[in-house]
VEXDRENMI-568397 format. One line per field, with one value per residue (C-alpha): residue number from 1; chain; x, z negated, y. Coordinates in Angstrom, 2 decimals. Last residue first. Layout:
N
seq: (NUM	...)
mol: (A	...)
u: (X	...)
w: (Z	...)
v: (Y	...)
REM end
This chain:
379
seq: (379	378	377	376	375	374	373	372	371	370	369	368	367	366	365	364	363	362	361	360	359	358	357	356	355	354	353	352	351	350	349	348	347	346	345	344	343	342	341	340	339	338	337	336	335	334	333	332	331	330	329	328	327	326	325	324	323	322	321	320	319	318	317	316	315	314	313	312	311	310	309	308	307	306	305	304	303	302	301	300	299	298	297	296	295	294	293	292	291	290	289	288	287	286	285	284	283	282	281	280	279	278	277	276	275	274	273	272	271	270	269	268	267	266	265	264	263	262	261	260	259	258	257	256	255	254	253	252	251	250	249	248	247	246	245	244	243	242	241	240	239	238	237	236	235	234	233	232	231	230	229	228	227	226	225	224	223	222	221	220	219	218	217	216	215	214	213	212	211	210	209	208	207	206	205	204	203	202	201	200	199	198	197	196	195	194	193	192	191	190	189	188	187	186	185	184	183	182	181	180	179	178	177	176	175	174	173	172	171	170	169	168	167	166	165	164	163	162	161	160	159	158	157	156	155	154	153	152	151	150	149	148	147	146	145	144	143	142	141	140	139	138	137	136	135	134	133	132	131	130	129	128	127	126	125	124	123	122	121	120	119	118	117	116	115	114	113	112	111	110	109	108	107	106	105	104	103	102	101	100	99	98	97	96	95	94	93	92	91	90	89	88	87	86	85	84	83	82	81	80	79	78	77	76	75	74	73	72	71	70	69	68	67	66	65	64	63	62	61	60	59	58	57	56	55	54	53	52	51	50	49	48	47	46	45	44	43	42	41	40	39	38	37	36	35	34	33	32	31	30	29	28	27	26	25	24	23	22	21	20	19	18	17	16	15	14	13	12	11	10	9	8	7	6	5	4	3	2	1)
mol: (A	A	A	A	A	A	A	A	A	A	A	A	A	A	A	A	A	A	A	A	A	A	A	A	A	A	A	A	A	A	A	A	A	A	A	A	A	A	A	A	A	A	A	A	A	A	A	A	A	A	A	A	A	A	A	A	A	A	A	A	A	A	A	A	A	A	A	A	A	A	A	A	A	A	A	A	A	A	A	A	A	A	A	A	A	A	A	A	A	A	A	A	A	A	A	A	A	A	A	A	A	A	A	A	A	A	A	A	A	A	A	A	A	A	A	A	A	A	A	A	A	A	A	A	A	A	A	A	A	A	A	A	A	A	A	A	A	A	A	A	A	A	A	A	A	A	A	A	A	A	A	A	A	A	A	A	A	A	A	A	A	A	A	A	A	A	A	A	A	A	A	A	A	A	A	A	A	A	A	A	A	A	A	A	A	A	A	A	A	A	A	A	A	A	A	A	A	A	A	A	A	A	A	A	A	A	A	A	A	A	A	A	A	A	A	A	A	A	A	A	A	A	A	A	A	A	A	A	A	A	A	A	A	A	A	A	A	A	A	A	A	A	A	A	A	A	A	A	A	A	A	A	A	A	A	A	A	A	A	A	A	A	A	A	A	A	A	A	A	A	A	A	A	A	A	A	A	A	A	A	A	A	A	A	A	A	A	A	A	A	A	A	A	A	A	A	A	A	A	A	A	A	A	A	A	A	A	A	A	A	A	A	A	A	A	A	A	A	A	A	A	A	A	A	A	A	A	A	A	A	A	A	A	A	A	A	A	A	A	A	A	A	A	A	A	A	A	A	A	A	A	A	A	A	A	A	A	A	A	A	A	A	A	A	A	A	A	A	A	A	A	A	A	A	A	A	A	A	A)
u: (121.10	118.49	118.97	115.50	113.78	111.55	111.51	110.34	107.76	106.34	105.42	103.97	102.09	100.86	99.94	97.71	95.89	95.42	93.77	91.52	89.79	89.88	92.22	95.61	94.79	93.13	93.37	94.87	98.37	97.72	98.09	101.67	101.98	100.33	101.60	105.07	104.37	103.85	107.59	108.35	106.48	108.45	111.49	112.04	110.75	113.33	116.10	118.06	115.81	117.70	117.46	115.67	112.10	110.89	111.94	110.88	107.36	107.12	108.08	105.86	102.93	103.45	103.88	100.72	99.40	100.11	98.98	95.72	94.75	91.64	91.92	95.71	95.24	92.79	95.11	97.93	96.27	94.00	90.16	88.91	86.38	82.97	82.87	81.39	77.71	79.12	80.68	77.88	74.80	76.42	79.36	77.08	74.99	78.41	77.32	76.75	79.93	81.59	78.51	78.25	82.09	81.38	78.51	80.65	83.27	81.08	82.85	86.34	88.49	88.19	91.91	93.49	96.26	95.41	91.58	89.95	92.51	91.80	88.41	89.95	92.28	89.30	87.36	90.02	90.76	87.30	87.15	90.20	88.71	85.25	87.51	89.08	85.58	84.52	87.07	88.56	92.42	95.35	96.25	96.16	97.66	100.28	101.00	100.50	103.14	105.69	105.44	106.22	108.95	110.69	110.33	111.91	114.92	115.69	115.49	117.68	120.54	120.49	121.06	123.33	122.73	123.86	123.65	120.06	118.43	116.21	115.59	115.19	112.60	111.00	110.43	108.90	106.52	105.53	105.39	103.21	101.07	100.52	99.41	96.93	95.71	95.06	93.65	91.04	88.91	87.82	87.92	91.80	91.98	89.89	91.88	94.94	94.01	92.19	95.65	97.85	96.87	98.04	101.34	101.46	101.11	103.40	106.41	108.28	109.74	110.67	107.09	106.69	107.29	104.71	102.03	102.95	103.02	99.28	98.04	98.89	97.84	94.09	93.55	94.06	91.75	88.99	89.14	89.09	86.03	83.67	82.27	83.71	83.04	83.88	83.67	83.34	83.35	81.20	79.53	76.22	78.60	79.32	75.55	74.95	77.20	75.53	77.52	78.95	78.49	76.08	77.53	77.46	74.94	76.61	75.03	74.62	76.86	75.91	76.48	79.69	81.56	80.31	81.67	84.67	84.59	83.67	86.41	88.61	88.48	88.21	91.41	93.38	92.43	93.31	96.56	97.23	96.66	98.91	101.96	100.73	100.61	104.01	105.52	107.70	109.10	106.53	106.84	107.13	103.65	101.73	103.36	102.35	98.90	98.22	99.18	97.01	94.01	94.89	94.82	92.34	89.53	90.28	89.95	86.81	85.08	85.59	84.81	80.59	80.41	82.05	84.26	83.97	86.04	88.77	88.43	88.69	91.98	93.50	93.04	93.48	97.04	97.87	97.56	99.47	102.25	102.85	102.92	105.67	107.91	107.98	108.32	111.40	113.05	113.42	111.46	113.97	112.42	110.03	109.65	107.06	105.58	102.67	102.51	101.43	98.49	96.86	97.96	96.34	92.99	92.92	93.36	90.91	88.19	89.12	88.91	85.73	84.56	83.64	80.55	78.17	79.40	80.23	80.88	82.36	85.59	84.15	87.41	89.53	88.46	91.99	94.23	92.60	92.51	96.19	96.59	94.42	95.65	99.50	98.01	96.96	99.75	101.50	99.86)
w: (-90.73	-92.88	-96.64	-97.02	-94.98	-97.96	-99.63	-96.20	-95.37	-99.11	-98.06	-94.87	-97.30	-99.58	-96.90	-94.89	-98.32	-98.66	-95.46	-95.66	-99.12	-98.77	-100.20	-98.51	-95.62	-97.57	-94.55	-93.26	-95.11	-95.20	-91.37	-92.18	-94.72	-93.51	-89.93	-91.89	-93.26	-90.02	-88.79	-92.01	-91.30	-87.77	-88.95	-91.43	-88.03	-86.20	-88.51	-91.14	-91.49	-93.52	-96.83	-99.22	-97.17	-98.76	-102.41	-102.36	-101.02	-103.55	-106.14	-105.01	-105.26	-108.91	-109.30	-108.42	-110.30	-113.47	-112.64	-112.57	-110.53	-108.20	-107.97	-108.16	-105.17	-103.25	-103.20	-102.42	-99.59	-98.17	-97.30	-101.22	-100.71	-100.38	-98.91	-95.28	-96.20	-98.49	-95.56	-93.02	-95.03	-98.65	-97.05	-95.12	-98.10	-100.17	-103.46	-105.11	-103.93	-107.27	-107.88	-105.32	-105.14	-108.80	-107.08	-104.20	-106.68	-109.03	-108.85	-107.84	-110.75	-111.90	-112.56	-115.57	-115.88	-114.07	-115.55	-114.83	-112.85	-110.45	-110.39	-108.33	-106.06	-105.07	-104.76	-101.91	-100.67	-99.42	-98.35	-95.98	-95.21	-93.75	-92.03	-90.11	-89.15	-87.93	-85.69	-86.63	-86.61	-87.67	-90.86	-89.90	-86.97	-87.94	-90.78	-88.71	-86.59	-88.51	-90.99	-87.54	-86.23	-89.48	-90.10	-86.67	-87.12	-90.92	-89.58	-86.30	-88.57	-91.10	-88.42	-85.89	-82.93	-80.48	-82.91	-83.50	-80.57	-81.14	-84.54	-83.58	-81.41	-83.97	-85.99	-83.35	-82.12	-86.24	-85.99	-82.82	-84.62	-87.47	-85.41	-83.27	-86.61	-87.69	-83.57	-84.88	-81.47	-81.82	-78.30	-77.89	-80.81	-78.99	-75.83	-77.12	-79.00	-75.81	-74.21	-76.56	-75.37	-71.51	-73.10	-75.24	-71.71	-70.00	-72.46	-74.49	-76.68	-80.51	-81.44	-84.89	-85.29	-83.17	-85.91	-88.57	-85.72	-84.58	-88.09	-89.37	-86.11	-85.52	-89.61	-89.33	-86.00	-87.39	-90.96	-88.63	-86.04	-89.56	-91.85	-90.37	-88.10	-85.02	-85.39	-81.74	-81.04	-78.06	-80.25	-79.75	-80.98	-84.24	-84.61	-84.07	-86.23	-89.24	-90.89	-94.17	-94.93	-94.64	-92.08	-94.41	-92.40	-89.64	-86.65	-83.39	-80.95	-77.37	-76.30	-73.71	-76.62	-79.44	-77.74	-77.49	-81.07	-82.33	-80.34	-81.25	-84.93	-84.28	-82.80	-84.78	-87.66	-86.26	-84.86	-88.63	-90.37	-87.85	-88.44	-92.26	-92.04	-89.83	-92.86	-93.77	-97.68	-99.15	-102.71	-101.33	-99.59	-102.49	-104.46	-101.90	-101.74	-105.83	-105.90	-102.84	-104.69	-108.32	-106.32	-103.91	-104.37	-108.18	-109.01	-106.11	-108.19	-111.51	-110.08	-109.87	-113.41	-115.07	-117.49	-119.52	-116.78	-119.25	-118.77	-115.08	-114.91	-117.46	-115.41	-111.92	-113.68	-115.31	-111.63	-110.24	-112.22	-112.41	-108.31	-108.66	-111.20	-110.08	-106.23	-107.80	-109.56	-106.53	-106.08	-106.34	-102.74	-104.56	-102.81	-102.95	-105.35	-107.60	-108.47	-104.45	-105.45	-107.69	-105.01	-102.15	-104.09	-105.27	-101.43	-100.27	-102.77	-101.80	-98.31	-98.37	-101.67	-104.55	-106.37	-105.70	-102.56	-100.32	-97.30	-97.27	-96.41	-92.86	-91.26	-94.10	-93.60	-91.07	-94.10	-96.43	-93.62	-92.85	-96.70	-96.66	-94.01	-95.80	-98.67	-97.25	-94.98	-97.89	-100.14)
v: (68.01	67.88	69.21	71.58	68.81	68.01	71.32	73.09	69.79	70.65	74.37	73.55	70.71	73.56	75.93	73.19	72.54	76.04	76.50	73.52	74.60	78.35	80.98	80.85	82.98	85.90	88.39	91.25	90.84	87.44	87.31	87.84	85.46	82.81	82.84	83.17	79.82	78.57	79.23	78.04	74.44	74.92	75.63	72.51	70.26	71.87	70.92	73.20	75.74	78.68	79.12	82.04	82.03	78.63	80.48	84.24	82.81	80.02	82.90	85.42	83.20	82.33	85.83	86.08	83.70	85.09	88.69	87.20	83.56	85.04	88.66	89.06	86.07	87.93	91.11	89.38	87.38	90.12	90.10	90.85	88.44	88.01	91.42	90.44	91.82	94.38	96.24	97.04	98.05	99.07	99.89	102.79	103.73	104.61	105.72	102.03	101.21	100.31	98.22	96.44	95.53	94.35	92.11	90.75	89.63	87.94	84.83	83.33	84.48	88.14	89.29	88.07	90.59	93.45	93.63	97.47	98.22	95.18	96.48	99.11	97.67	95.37	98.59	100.01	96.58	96.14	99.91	98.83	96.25	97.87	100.20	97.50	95.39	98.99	99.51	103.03	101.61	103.62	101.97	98.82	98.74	100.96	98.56	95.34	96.92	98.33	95.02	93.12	95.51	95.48	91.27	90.93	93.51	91.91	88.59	89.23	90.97	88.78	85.86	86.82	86.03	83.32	80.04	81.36	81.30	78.19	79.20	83.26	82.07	80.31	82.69	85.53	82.51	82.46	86.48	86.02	83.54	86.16	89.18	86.53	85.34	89.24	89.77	86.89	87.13	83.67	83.20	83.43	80.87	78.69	78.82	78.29	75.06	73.78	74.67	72.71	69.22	70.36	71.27	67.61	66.06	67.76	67.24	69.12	65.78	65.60	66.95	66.94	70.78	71.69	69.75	72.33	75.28	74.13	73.37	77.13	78.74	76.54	76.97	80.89	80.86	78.84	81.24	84.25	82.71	82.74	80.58	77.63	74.54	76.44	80.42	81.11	84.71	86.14	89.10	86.45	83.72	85.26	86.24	82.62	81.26	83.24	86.11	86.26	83.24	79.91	77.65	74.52	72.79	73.14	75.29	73.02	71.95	72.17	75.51	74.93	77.02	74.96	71.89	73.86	74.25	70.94	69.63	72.23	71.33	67.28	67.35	69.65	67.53	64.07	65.95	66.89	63.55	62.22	63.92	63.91	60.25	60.23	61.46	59.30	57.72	60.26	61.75	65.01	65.17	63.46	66.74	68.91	67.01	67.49	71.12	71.54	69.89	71.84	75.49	75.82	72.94	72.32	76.09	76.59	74.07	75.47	78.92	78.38	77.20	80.56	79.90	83.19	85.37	85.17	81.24	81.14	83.77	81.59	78.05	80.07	81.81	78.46	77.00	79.65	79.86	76.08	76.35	79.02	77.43	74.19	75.13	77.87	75.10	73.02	69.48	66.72	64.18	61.38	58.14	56.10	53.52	52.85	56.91	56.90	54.54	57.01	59.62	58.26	57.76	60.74	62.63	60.26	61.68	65.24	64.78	63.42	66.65	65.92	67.00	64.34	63.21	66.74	67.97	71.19	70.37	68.99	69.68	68.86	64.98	65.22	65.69	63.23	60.37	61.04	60.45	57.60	55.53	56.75	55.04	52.28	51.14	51.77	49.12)
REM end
């Protein structure tokens, strides 16, 4: 009975690269993720969760359930509430309950795997458009700028699943070998050609992190934090607010009406439809969003913001709290470091992007986040 469940949990984590498939209307990875837990309440163990994860993951799913019924239950959001919120609930708790976690150990490399695969494949020009590939912007437009967007709607949701993965798998690795180098240059070199400079932001703050692990018997530790966390917000801020590119500007008008229509509904927010139409709307007197913004405004392109949008005041202070609470204590191994070295990659490329808010990328959250409770009293 383990050997099954951990088969399917491993099998859950690596099905997250073709999310979008579907039987009926559940998703691979879904169905192997109920499975696993079904027979994970047969046995397993359970690590205490902290008040805060408790807290903070209730929060969220009563703001999604709320947030879904203000906006008069609208068919097209139930899905996205189960695949966001109540499926990474369910694998951070399958997480905890684990004796080992070699399954997510190898559910991750599985993953990793079969993302750059696909994506150098796509590279060389050989792999074709998914069936799913239906977004903002078609794979071949992506490809024709040079960006290779992978299995995924676009090269920034490749790159944010390539950095969170990467630094959850890094921290399973007891030996720097050769070999495991050489594997991490095919990663490398599909994030550089995604051209996600937000990912690139928020795997230099996760290399930032762990540096100050490995360093930080020499330094002092308040001091390091409080110097790497200023230079980081100083530079995504100046980057940010200084930049003409055109993908910048159009986010910055994105979170411009999203801060609007947030006014209109601060405490329930607007759930996971109709977003793109009340941005529409608001921008009905700007010709140029209209042509080059509203295309890519799906979604409100930043975590805080997207999550206000999606879950209501409720659920963002859900948020808060699990971020307050895995960055309160220290790693105490180097496998604890690593899943918060990654969930700074989410964070900080949150603040350019909605890294939590897609199928794969909030599953990969939720288990960074369950590793940090698990390994919260290594040695």
């Amino acid at each position: 009975m383990p050997t099954l469940r951990n088969a399917l949990i491993a099998s859950a984590i690596a099905l997250l690269a073709i999310s979008a498939v579907r039987i009926g209307s559940v998703a691979l990875h879904e169905a192997a993720l109920l499975i696993g837990c079904s027979l994970c309440l047969l046995g397993g163990r359970r690590s205490p969760s902290p008040r805060w994860l408790t807290l903070g993951a209730g929060l969220l799913l009563l703001g999604a359930v709320t947030s879904f019924a203000a906006a008069g239950l609208p068919p097209d959001s139930l899905g996205k509430v189960v695949a966001f919120v109540l499926i990474p609930i369910a694998i951070g708790w399958l997480v905890l309950r684990l004796e080992s976690l070699q399954p997510v150990q190898v559910g991750i490399s599985m993953l990793l795997a079969l993302v750059t695969g696909y994506a150098l494949l796509q590279w060389i020009g050989v792999a074709p458009a998914l069936p799913w590939q239906t977004g903002d912007a078609s794979p071949t437009q992506y490809l024709d700028q040079g960006r290779i967007p992978g299995h995924t709607l676009s090269p920034n949701l490749l790159a944010m699943e390539l950095v969170s993965a990467g630094v959850l798998l890094l921290g399973f690795l007891k030996r720097k070998t050769l070999v495991w180098a050489l594997a991490a240059l095919p990663v490398l070199w599909i994030l550089f050609l995604t051209r996600s400079r937000a990912s690139w932001i928020g795997a230099a703050a996760a290399g930032a992190f762990i540096v100050w692990y490995l360093l930080r018997d020499r330094l002092a530790y308040q001091r390091v934090w409080l110097v790497i966390c200023g230079v980081l917000a100083g530079v995504v801020t100046y980057l940010v607010l200084t930049s003409t590119d055109p993908s910048a500007t159009s986010r910055q008008e994105i979170w411009g009406y999203t801060w609007q229509l947030l006014q209109s509904s601060p405490v329930w927010g607007g759930s996971f439809s109709g977003f793109q139409e009340a941005v529409g709307q608001l921008a009905a007197g700007n010709p140029g969003f209209l042509t080059h913004g509203l295309p890519y405004a799906v979604h409100p392109h930043q975590l805080f913001l997207a999550t206000w949008w999606h879950t209501g005041l409720i659920g963002l202070i859900g948020l808060c709290a699990i971020i307050v609470g895995v960055f309160w204590q220290r790693p105490r191994s180097w496998l604890a470091a690593c899943a918060q070295a990654s969930c700074v990659a989410i964070v900080v490329n949150g603040l350019l992007d909605r890294t939590f808010w897609q199928a794969d990328l909030a599953v990969l959250a939720a288990i960074a986040v369950a590793i940090v409770v698990k390994t919260r009293h290594a040695a």
